[in-house]
C-alpha positions in Angstrom: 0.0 0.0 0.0 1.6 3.5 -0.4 1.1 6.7 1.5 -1.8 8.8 0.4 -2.1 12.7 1.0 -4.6 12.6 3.2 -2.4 10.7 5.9 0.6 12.6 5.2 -1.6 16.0 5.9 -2.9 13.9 9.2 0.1 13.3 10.3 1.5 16.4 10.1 -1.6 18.4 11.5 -0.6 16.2 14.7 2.5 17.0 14.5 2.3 20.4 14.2 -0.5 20.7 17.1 2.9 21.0 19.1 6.5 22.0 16.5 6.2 23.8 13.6 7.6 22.2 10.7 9.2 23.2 7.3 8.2 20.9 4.2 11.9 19.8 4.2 11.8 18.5 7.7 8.3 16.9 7.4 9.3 15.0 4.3 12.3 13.6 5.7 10.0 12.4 8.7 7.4 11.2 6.3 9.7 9.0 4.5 10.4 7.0 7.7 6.5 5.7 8.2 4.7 3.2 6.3 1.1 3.2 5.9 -0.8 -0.1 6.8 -4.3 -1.9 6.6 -5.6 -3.7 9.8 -8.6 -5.7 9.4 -11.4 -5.8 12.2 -9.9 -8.4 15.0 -6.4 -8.4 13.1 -3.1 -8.3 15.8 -0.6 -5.7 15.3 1.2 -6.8 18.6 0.4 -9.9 20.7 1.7 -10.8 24.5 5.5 -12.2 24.5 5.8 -10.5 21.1 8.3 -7.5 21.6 6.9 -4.3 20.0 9.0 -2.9 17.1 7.2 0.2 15.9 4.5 3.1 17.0 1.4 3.7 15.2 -0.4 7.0 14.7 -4.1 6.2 13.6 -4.7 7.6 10.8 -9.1 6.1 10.2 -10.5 3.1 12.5 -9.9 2.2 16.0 -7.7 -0.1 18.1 -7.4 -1.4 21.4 -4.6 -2.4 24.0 -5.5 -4.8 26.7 -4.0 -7.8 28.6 -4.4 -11.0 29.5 -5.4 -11.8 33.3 -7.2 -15.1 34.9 -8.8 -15.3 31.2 -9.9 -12.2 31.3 -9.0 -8.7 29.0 -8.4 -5.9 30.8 -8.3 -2.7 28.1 -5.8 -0.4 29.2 -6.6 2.1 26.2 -8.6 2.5 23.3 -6.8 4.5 19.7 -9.0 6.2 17.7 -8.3 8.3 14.1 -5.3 10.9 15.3 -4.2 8.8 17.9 -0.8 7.0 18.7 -0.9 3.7 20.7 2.2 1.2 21.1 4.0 -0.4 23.9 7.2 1.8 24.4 8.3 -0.2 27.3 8.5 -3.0 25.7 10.0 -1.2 22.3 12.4 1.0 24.6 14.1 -2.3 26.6 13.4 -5.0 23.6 11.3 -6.9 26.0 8.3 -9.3 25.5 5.0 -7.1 25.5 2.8 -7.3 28.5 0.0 -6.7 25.8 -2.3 -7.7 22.5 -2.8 -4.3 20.1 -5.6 -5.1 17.7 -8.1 -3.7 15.6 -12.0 -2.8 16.5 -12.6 -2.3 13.4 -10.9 -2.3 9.6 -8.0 0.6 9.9 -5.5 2.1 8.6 -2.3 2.9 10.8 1.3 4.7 9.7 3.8 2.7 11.2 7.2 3.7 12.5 10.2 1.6 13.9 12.4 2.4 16.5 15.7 2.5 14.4 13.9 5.4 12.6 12.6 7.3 15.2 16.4 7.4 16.9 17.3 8.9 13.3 14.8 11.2 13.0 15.7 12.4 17.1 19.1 12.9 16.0 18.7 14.7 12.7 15.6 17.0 13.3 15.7 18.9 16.8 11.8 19.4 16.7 10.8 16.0 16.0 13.0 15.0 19.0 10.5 17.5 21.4 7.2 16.5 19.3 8.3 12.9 21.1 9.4 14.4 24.5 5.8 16.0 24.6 3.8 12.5 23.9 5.8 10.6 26.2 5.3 13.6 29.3 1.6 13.0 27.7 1.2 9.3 27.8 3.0 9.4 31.3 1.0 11.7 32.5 -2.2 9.8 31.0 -0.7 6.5 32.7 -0.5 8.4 36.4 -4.5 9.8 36.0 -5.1 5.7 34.7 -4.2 4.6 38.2 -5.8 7.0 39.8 -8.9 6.7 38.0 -9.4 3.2 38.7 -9.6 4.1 42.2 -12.7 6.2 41.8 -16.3 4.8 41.9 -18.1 2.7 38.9 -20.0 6.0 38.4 -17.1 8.3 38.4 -15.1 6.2 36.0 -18.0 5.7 33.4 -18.3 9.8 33.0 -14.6 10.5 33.1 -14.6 7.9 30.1 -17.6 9.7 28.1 -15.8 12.8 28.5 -12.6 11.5 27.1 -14.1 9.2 24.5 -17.6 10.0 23.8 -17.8 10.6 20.2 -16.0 7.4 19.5 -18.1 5.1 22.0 -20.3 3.9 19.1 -17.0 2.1 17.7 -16.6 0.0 21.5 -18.7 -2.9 22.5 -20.3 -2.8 25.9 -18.1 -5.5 26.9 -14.7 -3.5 26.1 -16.1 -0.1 27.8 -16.6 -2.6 31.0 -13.1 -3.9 30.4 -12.1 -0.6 30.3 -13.6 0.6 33.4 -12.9 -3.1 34.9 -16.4 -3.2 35.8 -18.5 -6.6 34.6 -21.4 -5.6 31.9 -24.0 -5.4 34.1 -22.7 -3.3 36.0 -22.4 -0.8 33.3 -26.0 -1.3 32.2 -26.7 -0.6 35.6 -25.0 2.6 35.8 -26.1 3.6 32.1 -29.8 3.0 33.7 -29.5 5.4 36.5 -28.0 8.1 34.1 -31.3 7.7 31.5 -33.3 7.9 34.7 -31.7 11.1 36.4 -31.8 12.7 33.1 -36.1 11.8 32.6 -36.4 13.1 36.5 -35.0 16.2 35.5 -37.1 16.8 33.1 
């Protein structure tokens, strides 16, 4: 498959939602990804597999989640303009603690970790775009664990807020993953929101 325009001008509109870029330096980054087609329930990492490139989602929707007591636990959903990977294991070569698949058909640019140190060392900005996500994705990893300390409640309308307009792409069963609350549960508390919002009326 080769790149199209429109995911070269998504990628840099993300980009560029933090550096500014000339058209020399954002060809020279461009030239590093790859574009690539996931089908619905198609792996682009699996557990014990060590994770060789990041993804920016460029249409579709993927999910990270793990393995426990045969059970998934989502640890984060990627929709279109999103990056998802597993930098730990990709930073220390490691086996992945984690599946990355596909909710959906997608379409991903893919970028391996030999290019990325290039690109650090030849283009200064690309180097801070990086520094940003990962104080981002840190950041988004510390409010995680906090989060899953609040109530069943709380947690359902903190993930609304954050992924709303993408909810109709999740099953019920992933948003309970998610909030690692059984399905019932969340009908339950999807229930008494219906209901407060009728009594209000």
């Amino acid at each position: 498959m080769k790149i199209q325009p429109y995911m070269l001008l998504a990628l840099r509109r993300n980009i560029e939602n933090v550096v500014k870029l000339t058209d020399g330096e954002f060809d020279q980054i461009a030239s590093r990804f790859t574009p690539k087609l996931i089908r619905k329930n198609q792996f682009l990492l699996e557990e014990q597999d060590k994770c060789k490139h990041d993804y920016f989602v460029i249409k579709g929707a993927l999910r990270q989640y793990r393995m426990h007591d045969t059970k998934e636990w989502v640890n984060q959903f990627a929709f279109e303009g999103w990056w998802i990977s597993d930098w730990y294991s990709m930073l220390n070569n490691t086996p992945s603690d984690f599946y990355i698949d596909a909710l959906e058909n997608s379409e991903v640019l893919q970028v391996n970790k030999k290019a990325l140190d290039s690109l650090f060392d030849q283009i200064v900005k690309f180097d801070k775009f990086y520094r940003v996500m990962f104080q981002r994705a840190f950041s988004a990893q510390q409010k995680r664990i906090a989060f899953m300390q609040k109530s069943a409640e709380s947690r359902y309308e903190e993930f609304v807020s954050m992924y709303g307009r993408f909810e109709t792409h999740v099953s019920q069963a992933q948003i309970a993953s998610y909030l690692g609350i059984t399905r019932e549960s969340l009908s339950r508390i999807k229930n008494l929101g219906i209901k407060r919002l009728i009594d209000q009326k």
